[in-house]
N, CA, C and O atoms as CSV, one atom per row, in Angstrom:
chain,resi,resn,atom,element,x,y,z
A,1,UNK,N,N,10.353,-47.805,0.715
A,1,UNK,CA,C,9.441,-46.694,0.938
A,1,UNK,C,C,9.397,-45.787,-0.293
A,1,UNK,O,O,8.318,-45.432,-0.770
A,2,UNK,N,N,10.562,-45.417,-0.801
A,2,UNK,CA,C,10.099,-45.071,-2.281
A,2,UNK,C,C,9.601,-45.566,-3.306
A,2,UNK,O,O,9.014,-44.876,-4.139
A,3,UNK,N,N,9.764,-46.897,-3.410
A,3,UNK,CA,C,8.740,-47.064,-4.182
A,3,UNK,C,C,6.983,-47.156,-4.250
A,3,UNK,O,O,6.239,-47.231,-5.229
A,4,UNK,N,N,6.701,-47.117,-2.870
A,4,UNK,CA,C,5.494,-46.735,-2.490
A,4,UNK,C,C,5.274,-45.182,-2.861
A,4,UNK,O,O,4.284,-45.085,-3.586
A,5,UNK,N,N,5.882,-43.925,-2.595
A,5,UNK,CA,C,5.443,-42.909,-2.845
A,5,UNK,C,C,5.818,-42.922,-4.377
A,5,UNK,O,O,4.681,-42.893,-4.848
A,6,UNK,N,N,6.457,-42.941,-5.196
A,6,UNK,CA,C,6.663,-43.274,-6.430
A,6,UNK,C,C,5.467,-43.765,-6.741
A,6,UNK,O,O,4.968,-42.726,-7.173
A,7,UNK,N,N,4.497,-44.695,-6.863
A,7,UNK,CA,C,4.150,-45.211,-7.295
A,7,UNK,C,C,2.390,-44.632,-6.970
A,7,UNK,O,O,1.483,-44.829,-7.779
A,8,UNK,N,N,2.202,-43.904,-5.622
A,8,UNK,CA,C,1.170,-42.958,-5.576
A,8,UNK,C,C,1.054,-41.702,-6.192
A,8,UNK,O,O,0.067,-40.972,-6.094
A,9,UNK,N,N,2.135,-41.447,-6.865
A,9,UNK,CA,C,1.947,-39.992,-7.905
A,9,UNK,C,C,2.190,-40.066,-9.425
A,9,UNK,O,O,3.412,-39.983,-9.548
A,10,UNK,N,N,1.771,-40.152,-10.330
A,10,UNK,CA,C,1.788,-40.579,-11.508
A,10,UNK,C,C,2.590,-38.956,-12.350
A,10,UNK,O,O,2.569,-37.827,-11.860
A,11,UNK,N,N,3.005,-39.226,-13.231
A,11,UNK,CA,C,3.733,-37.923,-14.219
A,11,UNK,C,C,3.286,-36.990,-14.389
A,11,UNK,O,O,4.066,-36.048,-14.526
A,12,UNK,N,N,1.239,-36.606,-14.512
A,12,UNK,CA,C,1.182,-35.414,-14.194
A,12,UNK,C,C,0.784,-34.449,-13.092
A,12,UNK,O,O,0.623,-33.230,-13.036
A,13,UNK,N,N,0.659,-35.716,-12.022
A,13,UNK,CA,C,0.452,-35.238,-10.819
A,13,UNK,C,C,2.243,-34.575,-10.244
A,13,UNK,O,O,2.416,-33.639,-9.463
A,14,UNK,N,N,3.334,-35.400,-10.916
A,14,UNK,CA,C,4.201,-34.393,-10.513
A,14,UNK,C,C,4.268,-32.833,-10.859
A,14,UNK,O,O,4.427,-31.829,-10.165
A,15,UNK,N,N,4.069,-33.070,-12.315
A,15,UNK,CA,C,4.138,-32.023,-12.910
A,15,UNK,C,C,3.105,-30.513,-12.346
A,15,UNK,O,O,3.429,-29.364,-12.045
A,16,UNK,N,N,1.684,-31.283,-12.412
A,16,UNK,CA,C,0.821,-29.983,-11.507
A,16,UNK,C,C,1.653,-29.598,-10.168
A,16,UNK,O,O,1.591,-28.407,-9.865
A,17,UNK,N,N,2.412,-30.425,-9.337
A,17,UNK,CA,C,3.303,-29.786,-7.863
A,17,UNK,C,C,4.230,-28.993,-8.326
A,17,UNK,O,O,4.502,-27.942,-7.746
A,18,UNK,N,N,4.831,-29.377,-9.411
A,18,UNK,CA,C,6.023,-28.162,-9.616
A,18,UNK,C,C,5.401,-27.174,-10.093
A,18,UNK,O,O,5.527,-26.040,-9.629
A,19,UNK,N,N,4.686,-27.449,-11.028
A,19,UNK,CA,C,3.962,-25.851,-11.416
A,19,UNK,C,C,3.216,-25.237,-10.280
A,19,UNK,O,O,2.948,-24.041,-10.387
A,20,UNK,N,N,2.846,-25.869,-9.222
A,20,UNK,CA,C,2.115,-24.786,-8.038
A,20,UNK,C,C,3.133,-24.252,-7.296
A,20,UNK,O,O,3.107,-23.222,-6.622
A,21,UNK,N,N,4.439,-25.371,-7.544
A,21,UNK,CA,C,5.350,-24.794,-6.178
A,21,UNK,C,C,5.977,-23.470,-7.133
A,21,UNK,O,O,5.979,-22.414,-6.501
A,22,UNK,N,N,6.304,-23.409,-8.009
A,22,UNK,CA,C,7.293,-22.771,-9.137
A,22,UNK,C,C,5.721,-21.320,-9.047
A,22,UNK,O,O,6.152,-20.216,-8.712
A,23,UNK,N,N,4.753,-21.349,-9.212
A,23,UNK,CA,C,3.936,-20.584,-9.195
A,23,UNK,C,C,3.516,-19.651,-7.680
A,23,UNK,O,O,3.108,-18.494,-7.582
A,24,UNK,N,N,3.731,-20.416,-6.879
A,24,UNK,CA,C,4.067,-19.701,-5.260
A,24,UNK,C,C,5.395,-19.201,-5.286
A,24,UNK,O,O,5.428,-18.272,-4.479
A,25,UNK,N,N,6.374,-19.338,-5.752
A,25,UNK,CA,C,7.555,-18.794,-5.691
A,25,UNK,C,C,7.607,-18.024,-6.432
A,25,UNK,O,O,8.426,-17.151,-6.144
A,26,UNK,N,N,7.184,-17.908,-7.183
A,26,UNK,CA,C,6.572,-16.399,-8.345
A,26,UNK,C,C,5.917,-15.434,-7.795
A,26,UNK,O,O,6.249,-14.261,-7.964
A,27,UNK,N,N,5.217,-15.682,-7.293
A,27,UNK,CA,C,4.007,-14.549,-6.600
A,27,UNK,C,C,4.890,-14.057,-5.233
A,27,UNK,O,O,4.936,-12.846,-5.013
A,28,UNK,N,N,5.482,-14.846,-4.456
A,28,UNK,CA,C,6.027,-14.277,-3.274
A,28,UNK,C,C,7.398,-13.582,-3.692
A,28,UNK,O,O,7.822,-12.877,-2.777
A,29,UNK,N,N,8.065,-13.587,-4.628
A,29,UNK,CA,C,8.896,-12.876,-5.068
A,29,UNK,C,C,8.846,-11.379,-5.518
A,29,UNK,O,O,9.496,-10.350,-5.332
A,30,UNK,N,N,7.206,-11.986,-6.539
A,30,UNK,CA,C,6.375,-10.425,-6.827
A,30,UNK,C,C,6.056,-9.141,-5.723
A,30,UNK,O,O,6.344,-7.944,-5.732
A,31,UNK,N,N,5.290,-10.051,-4.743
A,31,UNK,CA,C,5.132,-9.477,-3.902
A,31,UNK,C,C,6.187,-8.702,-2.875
A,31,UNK,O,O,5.981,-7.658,-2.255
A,32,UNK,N,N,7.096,-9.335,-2.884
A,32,UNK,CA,C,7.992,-8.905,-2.338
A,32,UNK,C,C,9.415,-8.011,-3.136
A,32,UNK,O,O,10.418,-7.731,-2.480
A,33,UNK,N,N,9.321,-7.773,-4.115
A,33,UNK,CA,C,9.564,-6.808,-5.096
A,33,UNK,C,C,8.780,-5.685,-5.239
A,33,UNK,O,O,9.380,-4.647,-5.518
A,34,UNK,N,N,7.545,-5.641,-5.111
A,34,UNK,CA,C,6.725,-4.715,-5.024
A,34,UNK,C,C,6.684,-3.847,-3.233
A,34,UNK,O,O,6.787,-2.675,-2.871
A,35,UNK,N,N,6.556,-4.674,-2.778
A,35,UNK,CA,C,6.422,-3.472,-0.879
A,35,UNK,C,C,8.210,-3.188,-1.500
A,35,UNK,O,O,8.480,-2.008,-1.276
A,36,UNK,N,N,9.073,-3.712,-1.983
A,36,UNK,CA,C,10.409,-2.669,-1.594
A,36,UNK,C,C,10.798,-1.540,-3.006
A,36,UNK,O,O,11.804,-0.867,-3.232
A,37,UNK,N,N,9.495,-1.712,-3.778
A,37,UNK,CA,C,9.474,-1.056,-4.883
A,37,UNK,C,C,8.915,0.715,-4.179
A,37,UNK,O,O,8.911,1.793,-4.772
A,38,UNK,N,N,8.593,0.464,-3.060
A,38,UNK,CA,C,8.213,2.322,-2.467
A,38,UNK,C,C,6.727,2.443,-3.019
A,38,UNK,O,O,5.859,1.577,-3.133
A,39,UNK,N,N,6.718,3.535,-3.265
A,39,UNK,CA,C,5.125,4.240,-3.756
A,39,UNK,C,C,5.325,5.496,-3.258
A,39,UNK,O,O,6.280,5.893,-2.591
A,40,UNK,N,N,3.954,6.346,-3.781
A,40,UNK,CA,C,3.963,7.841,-3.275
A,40,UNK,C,C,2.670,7.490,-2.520
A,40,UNK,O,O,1.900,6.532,-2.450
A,41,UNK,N,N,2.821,8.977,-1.877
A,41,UNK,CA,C,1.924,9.406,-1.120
A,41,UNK,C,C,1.202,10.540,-1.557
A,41,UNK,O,O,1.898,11.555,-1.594
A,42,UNK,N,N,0.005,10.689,-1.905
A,42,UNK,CA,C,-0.228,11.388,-2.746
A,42,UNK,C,C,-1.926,11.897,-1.987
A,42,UNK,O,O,-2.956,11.242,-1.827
A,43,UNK,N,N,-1.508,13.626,-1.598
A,43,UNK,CA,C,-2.768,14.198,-1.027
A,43,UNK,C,C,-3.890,14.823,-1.969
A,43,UNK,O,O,-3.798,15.691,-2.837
A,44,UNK,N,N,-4.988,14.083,-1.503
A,44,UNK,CA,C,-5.936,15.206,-2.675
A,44,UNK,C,C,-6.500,16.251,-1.090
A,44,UNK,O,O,-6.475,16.174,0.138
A,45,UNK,N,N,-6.826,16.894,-1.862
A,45,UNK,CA,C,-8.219,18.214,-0.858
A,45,UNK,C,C,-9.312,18.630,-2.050
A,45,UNK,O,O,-9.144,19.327,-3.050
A,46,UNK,N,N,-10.804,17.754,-1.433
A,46,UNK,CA,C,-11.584,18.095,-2.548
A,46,UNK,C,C,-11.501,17.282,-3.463
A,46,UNK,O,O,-11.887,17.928,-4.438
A,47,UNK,N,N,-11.233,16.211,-3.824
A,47,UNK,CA,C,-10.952,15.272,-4.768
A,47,UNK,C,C,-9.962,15.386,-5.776
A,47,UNK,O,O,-9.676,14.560,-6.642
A,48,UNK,N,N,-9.370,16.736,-5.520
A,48,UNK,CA,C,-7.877,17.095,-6.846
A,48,UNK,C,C,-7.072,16.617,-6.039
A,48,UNK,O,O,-7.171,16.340,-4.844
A,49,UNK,N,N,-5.888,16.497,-7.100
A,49,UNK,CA,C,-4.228,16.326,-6.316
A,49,UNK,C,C,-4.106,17.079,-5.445
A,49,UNK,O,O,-5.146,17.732,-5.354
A,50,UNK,N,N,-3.220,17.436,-4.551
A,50,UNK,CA,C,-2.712,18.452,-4.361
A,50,UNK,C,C,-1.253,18.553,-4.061
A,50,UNK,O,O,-0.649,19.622,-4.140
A,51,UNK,N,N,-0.827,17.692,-3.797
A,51,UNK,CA,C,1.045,16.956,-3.397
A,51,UNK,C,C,1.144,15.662,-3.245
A,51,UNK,O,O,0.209,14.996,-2.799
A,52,UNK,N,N,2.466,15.071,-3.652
A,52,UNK,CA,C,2.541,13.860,-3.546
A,52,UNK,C,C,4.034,13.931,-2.904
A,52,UNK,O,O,4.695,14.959,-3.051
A,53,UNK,N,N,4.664,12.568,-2.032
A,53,UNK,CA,C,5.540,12.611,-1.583
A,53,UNK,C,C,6.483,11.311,-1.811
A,53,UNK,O,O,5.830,10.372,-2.266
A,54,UNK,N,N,7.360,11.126,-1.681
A,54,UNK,CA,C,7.710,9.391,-1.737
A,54,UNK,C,C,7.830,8.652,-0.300
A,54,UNK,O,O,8.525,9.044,0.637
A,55,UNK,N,N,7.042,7.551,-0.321
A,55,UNK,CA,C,7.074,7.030,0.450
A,55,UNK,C,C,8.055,6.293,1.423
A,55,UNK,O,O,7.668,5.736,2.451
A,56,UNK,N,N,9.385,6.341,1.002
A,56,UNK,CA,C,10.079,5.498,1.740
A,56,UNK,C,C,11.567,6.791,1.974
A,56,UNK,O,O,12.777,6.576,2.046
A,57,UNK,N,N,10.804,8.061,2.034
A,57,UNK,CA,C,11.738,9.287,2.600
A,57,UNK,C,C,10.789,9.623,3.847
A,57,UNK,O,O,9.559,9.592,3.803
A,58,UNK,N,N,11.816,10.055,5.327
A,58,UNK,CA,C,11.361,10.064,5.846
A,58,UNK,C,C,10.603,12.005,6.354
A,58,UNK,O,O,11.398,12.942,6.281
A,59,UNK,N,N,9.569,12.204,6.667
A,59,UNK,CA,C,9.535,13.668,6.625
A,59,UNK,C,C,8.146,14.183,7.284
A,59,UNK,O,O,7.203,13.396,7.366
A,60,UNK,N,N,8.047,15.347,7.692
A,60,UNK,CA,C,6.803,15.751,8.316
A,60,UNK,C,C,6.273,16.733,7.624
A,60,UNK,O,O,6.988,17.736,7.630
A,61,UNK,N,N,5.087,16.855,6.902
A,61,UNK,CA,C,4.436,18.133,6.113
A,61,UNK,C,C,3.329,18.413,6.926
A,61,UNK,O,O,2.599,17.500,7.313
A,62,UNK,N,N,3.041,20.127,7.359
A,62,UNK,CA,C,1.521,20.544,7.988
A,62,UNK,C,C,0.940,21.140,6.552
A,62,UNK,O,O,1.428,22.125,5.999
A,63,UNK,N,N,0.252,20.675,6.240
A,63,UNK,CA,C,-0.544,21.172,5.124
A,63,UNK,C,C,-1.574,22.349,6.228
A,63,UNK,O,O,-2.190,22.216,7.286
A,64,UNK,N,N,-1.387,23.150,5.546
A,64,UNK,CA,C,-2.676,24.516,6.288
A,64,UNK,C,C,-3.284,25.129,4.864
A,64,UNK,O,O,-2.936,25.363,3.706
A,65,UNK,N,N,-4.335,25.217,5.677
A,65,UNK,CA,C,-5.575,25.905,4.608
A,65,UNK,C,C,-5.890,27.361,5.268
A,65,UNK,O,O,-5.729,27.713,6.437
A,66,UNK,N,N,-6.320,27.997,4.308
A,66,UNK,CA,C,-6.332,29.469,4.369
A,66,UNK,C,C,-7.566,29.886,5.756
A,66,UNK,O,O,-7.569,30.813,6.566
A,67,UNK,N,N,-8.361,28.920,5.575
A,67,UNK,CA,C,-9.642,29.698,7.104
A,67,UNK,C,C,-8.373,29.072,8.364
A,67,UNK,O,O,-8.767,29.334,9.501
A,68,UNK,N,N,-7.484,28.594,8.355
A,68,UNK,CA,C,-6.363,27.947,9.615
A,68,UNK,C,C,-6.852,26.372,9.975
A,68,UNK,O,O,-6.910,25.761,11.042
A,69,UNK,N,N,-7.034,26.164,9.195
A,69,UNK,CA,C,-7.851,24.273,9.439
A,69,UNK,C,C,-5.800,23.964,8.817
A,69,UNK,O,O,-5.085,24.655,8.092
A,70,UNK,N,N,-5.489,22.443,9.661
A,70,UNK,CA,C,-4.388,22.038,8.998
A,70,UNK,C,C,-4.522,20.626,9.524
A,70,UNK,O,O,-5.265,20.318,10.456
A,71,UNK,N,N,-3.614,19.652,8.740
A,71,UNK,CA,C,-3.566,18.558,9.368
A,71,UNK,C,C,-1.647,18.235,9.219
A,71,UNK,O,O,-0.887,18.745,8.397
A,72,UNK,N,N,-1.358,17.383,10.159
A,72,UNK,CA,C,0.169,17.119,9.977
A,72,UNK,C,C,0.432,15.892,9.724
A,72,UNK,O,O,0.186,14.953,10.482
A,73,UNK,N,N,0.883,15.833,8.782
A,73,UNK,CA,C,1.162,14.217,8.018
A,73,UNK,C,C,2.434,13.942,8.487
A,73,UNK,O,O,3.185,14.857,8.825
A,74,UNK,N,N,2.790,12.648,8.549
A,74,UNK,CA,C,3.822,11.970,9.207
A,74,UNK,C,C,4.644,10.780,8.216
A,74,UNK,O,O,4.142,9.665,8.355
A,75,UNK,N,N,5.572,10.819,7.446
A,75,UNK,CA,C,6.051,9.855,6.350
A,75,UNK,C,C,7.313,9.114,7.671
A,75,UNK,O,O,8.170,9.781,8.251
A,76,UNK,N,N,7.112,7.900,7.819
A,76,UNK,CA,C,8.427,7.628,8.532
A,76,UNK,C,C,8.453,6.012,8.451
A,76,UNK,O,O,7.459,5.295,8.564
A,77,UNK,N,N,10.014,5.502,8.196
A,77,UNK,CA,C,10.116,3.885,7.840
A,77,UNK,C,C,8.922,3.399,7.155
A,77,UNK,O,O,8.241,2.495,7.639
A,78,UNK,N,N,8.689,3.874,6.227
A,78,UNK,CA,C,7.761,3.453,5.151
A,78,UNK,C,C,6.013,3.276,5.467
A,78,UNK,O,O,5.155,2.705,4.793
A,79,UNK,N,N,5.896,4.101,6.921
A,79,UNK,CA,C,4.506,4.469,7.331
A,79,UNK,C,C,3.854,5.652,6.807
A,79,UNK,O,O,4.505,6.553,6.278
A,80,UNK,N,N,2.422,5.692,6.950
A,80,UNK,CA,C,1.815,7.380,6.846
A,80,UNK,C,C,0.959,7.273,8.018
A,80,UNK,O,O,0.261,6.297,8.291
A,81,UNK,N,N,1.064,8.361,8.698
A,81,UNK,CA,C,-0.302,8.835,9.490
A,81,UNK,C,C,-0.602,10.252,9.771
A,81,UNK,O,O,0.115,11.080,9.210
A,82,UNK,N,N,-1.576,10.683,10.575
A,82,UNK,CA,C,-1.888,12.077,10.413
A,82,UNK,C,C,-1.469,12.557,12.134
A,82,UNK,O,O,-2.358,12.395,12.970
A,83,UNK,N,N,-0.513,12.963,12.458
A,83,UNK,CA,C,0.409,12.942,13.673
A,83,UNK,C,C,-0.823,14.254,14.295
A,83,UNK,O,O,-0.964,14.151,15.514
A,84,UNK,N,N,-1.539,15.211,13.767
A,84,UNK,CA,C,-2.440,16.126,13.964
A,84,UNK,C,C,-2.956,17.245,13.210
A,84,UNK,O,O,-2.261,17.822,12.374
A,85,UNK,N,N,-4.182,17.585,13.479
A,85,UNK,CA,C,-5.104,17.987,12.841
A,85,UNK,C,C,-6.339,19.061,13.366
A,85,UNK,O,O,-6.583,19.037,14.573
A,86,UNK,N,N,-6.867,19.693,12.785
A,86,UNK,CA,C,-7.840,20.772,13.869
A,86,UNK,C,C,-8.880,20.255,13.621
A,86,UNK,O,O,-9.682,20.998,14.185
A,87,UNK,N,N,-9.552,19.310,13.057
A,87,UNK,CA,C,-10.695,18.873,12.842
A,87,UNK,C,C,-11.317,18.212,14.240
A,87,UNK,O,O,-10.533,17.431,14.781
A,88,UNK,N,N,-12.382,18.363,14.803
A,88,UNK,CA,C,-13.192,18.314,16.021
A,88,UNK,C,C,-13.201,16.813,16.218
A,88,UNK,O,O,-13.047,16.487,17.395
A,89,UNK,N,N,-13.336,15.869,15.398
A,89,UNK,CA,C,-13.208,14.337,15.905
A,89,UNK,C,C,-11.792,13.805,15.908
A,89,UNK,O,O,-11.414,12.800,16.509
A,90,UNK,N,N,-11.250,14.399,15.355
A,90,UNK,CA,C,-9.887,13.411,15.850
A,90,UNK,C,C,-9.951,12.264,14.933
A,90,UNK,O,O,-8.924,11.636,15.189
A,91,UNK,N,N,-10.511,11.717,14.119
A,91,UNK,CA,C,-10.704,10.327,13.555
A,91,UNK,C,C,-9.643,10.128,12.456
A,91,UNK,O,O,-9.796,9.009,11.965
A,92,UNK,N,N,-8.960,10.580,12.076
A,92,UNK,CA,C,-7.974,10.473,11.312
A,92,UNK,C,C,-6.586,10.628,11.908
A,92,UNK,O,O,-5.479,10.455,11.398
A,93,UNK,N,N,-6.964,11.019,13.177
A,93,UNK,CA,C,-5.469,11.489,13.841
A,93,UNK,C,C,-5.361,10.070,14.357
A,93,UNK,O,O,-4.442,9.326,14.015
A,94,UNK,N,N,-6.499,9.653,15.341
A,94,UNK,CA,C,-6.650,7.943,15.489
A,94,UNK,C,C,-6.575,6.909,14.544
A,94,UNK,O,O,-6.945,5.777,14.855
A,95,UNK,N,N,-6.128,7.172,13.397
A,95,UNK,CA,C,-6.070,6.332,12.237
A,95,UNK,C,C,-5.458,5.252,12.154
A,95,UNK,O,O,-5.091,5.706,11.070
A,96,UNK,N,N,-4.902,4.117,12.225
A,96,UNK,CA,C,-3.824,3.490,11.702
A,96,UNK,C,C,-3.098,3.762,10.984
A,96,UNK,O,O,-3.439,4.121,9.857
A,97,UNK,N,N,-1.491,3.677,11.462
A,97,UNK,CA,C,-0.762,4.055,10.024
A,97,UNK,C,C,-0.681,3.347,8.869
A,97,UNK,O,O,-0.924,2.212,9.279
A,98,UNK,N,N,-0.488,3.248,7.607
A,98,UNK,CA,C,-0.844,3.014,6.159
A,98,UNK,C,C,0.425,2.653,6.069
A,98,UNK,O,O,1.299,2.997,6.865
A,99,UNK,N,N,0.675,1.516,4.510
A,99,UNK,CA,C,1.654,1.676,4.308
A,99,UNK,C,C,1.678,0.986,3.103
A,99,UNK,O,O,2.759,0.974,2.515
A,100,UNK,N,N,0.773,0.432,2.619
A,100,UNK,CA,C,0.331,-0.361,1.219
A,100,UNK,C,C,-0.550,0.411,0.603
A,100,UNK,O,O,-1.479,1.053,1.094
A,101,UNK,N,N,-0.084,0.281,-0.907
A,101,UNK,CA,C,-0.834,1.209,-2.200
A,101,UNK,C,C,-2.415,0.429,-1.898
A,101,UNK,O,O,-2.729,-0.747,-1.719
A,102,UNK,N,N,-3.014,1.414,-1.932
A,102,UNK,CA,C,-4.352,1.133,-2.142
A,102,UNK,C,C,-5.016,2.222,-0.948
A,102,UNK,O,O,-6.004,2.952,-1.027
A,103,UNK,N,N,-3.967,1.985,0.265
A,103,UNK,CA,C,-4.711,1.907,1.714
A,103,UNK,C,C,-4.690,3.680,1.634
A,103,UNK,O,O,-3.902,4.353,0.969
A,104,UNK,N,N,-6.026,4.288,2.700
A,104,UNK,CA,C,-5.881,5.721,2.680
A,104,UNK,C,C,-6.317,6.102,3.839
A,104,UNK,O,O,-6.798,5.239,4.573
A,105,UNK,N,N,-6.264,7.323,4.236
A,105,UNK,CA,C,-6.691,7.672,5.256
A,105,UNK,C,C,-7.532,9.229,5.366
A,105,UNK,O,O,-6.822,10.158,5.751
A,106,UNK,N,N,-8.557,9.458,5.144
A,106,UNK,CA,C,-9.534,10.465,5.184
A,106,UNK,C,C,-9.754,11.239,6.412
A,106,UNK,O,O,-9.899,10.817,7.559
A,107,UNK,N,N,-9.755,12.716,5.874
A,107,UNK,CA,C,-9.868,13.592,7.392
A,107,UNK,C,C,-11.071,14.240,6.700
A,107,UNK,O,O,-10.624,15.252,6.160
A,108,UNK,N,N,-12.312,14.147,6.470
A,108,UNK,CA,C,-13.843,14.502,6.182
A,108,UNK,C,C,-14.064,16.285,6.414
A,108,UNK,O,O,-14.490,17.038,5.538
A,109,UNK,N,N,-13.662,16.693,7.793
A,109,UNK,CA,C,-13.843,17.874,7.930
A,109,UNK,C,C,-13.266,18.991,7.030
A,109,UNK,O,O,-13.754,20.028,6.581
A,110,UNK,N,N,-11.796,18.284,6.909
A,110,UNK,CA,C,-10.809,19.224,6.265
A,110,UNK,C,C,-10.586,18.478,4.358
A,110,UNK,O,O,-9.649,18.432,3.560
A,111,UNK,N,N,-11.857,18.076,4.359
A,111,UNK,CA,C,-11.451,17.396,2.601
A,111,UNK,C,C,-10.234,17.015,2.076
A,111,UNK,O,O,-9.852,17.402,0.972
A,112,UNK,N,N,-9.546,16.219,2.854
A,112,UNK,CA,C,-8.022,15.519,2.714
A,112,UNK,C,C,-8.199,14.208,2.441
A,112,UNK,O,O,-8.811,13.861,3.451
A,113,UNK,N,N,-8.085,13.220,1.761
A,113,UNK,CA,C,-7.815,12.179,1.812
A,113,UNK,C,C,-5.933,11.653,1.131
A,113,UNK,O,O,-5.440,11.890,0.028
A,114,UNK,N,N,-5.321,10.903,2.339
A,114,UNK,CA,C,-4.247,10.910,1.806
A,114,UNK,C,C,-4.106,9.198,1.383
A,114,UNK,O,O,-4.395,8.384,2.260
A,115,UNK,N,N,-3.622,8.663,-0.082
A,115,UNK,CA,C,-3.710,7.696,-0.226
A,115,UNK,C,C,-2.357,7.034,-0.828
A,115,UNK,O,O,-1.630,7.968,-1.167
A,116,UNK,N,N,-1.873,6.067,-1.034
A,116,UNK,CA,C,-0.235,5.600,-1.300
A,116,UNK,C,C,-0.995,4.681,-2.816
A,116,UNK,O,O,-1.992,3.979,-2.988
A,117,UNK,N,N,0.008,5.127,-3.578
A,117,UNK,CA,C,-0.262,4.860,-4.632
A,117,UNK,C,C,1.417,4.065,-5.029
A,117,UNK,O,O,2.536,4.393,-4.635
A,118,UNK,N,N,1.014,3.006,-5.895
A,118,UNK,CA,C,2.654,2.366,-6.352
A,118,UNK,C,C,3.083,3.138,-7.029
A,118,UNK,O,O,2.354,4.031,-7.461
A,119,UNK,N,N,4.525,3.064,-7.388
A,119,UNK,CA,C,5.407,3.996,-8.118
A,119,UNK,C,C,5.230,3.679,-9.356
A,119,UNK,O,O,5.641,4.420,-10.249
A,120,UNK,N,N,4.846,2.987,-9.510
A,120,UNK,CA,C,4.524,1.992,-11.518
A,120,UNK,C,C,3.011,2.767,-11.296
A,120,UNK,O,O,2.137,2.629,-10.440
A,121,UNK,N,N,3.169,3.821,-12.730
A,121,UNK,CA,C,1.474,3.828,-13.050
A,121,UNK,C,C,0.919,3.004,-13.497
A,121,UNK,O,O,0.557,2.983,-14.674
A,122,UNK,N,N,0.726,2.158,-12.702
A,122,UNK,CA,C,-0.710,0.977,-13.563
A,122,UNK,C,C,-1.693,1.436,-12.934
A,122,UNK,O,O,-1.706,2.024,-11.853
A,123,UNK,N,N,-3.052,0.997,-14.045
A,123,UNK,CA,C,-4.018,1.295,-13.870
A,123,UNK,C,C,-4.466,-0.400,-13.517
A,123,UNK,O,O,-5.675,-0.615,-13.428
A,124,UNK,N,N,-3.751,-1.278,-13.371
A,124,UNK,CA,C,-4.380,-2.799,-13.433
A,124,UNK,C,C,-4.267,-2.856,-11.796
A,124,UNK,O,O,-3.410,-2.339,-11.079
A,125,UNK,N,N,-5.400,-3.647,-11.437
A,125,UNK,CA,C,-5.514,-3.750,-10.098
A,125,UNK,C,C,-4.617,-5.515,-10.370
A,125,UNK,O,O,-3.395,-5.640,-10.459
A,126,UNK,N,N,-5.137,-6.106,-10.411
A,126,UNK,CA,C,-4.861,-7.261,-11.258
A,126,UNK,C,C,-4.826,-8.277,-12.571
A,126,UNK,O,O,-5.614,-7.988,-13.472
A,127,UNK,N,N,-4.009,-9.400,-12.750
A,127,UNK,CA,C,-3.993,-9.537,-13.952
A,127,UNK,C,C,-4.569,-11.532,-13.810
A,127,UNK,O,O,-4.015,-12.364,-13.091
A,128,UNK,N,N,-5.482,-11.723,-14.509
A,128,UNK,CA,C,-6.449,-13.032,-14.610
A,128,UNK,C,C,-6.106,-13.610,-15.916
A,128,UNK,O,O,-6.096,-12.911,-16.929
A,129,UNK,N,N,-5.752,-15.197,-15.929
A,129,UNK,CA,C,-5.230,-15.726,-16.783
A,129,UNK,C,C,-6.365,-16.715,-16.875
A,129,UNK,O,O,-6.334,-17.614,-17.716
């Protein structure tokens, strides 16, 4: 029987399997170096900064604004969500919690968007070879 499969894969058909397998084991390593690499959490109001937090401390901030509009952010086991808020829809309080750089969560009424950013400033979304 080995020499039957032996003899259906020729030298660079081995070679392309190790380089895909050796190339999946690269990327899932990456990836998985990166979610335990943390990130911040980082609030704008209005499209500026306004605080950032680290993501993998656990903690509760009410951000309040001066007319009494507030929303209450929720950092916990490496989640974000908006635990509450005075804004009339609720749609951010219903949010899903977040927990990957990229992902955000917008409260429209109160000009908050809170978004998790990686701890490495890159500006590269990705890299194409």
């Amino acid at each position: 029987m080995n020499l039957e499969i032996k003899g259906l894969f020729k030298r660079n058909d081995i070679i392309l399997i190790v380089l895909i397998v050796l190339t999946s084991i690269f990327l899932f390593v990456a990836m998985v170096i990166k979610q335990e690499d943390g990130g911040i959490v980082v609030l704008k109001v209005g499209g500026e900064t306004y605080k950032d937090f680290p993501l993998l401390e656990d903690m509760t901030y009410t951000m309040e604004f001066e007319d009494g509009r507030y929303n209450t952010i929720v950092i916990k086991d490496g989640y974000v969500e908006i635990s509450d808020a005075s804004c009339p829809d609720q749609i951010c309080v219903n949010h899903r919690k977040i927990q990957k750089s990229g992902e955000t969560i917008v409260c429209l009424p109160n000009q908050l968007v809170i978004e998790i950013k990686g701890s490495s400033q890159s500006d590269l979304d990705a890299i194409v070879n």
